[in-house]
C-alpha positions in Angstrom: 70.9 23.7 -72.0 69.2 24.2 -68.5 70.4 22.9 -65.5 67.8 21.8 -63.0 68.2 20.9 -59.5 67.3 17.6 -58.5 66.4 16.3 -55.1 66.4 12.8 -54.7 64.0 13.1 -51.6 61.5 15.9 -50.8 62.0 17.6 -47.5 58.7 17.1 -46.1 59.6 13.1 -46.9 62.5 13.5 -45.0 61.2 15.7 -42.2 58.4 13.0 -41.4 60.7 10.1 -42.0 63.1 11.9 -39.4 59.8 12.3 -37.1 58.7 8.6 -37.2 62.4 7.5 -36.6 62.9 9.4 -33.5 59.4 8.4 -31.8 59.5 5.1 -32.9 63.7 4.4 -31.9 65.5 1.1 -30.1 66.3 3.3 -27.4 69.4 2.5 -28.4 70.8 5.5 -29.7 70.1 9.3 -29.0 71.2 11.1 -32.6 71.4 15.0 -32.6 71.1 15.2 -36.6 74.7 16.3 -37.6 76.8 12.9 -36.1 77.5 10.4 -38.8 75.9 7.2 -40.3 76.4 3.7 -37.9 75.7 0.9 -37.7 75.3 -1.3 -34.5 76.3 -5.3 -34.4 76.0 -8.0 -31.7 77.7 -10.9 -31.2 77.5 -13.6 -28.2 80.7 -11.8 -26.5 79.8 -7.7 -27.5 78.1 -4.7 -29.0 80.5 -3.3 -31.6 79.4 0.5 -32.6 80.5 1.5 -36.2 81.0 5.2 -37.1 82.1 6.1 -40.6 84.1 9.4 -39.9 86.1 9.4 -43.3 89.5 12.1 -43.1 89.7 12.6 -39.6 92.3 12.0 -37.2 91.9 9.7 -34.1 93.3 12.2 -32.2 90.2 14.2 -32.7 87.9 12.2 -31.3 86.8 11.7 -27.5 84.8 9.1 -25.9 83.3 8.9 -22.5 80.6 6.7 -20.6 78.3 8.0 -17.6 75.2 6.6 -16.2 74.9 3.9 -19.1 75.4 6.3 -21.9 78.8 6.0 -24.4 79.2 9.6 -25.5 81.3 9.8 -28.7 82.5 13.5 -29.8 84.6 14.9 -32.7 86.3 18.2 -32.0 88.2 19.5 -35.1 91.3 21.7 -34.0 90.9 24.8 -34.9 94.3 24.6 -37.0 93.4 22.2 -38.8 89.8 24.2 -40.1 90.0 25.2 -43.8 87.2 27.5 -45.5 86.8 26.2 -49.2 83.9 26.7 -51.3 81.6 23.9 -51.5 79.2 23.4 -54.5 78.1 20.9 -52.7 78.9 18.6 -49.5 77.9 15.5 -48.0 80.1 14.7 -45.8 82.9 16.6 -44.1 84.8 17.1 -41.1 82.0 18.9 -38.7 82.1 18.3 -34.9 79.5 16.2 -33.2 78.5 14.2 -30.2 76.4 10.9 -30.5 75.3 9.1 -27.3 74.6 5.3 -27.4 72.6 4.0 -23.9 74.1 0.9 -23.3 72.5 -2.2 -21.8 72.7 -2.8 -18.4 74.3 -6.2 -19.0 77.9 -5.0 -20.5 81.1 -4.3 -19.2 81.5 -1.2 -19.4 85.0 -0.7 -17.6 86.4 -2.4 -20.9 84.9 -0.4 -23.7 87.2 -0.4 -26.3 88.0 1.9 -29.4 90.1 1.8 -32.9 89.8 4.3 -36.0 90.3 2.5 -39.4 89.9 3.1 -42.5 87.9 6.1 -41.7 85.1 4.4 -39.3 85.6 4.2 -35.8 85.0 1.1 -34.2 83.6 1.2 -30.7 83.5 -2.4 -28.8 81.3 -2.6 -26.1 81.9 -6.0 -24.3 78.8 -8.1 -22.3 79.5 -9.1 -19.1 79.2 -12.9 -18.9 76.0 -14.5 -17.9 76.0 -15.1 -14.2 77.7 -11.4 -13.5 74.3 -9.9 -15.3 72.0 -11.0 -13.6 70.1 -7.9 -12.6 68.7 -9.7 -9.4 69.9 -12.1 -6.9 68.2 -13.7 -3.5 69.2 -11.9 0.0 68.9 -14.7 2.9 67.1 -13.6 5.7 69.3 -13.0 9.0 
């Protein structure tokens, strides 16, 4: 019996589908190609940011927001790096950096974060209506 290979999607699919994507984006999210799958939901009160990181540790990860944009990193420790022999891998515990711009119109002083049941949960919270208001009268002295 032969073994083939099979590819469930041909790379030129996936370079052009990969080409489209990025020109054709929210804005929403700035992906380097290695950071995992998320997902993005809104409510009335927040943005909640969903990262499925299965096997790693909370302690691993790092979160930071400058200029609008929630950077979230995964650093594995070297000690805890292991070199086993893949036949094949789909996931795994790589590090990576994924940058979300956030809106304008959310608190960012009260961003939020809990890792469960391997995805990370990132809650971004919107500021209430009157405090984002992006423009306000000035009275003439």
């Amino acid at each position: 019996m032969t073994i083939i290979r099979w590819q469930n999607r041909p790379m030129f699919s996936s370079m052009l589908d990969e080409m489209l994507e990025r020109n054709y984006s929210t804005g929403f999210e700035k992906n380097c190609g290695c950071a995992p799958a998320t997902n993005i939901r809104e409510d009335e009160k927040q943005f909640e940011i969903q990262l499925a990181a299965p096997g790693m540790k909370k302690e691993d990860f790092s979160l930071q927001v400058e200029n609008s944009v929630l950077s979230v990193s995964f650093e594995k420790k070297e000690e805890d790096k292991q070199e086993d022999h893949y036949l094949r891998r789909e996931f795994g515990l790589d590090n990576f950096t994924r940058s979300f711009t956030i809106p304008k119109t959310t608190n960012a002083e009260q961003i939020s974060a809990r890792y469960e049941n391997g995805i990370l949960f990132v809650s971004v919270p919107k500021l209430e209506p009157e405090k984002a208001r992006l423009s306000r009268s000035i009275e003439i002295a």
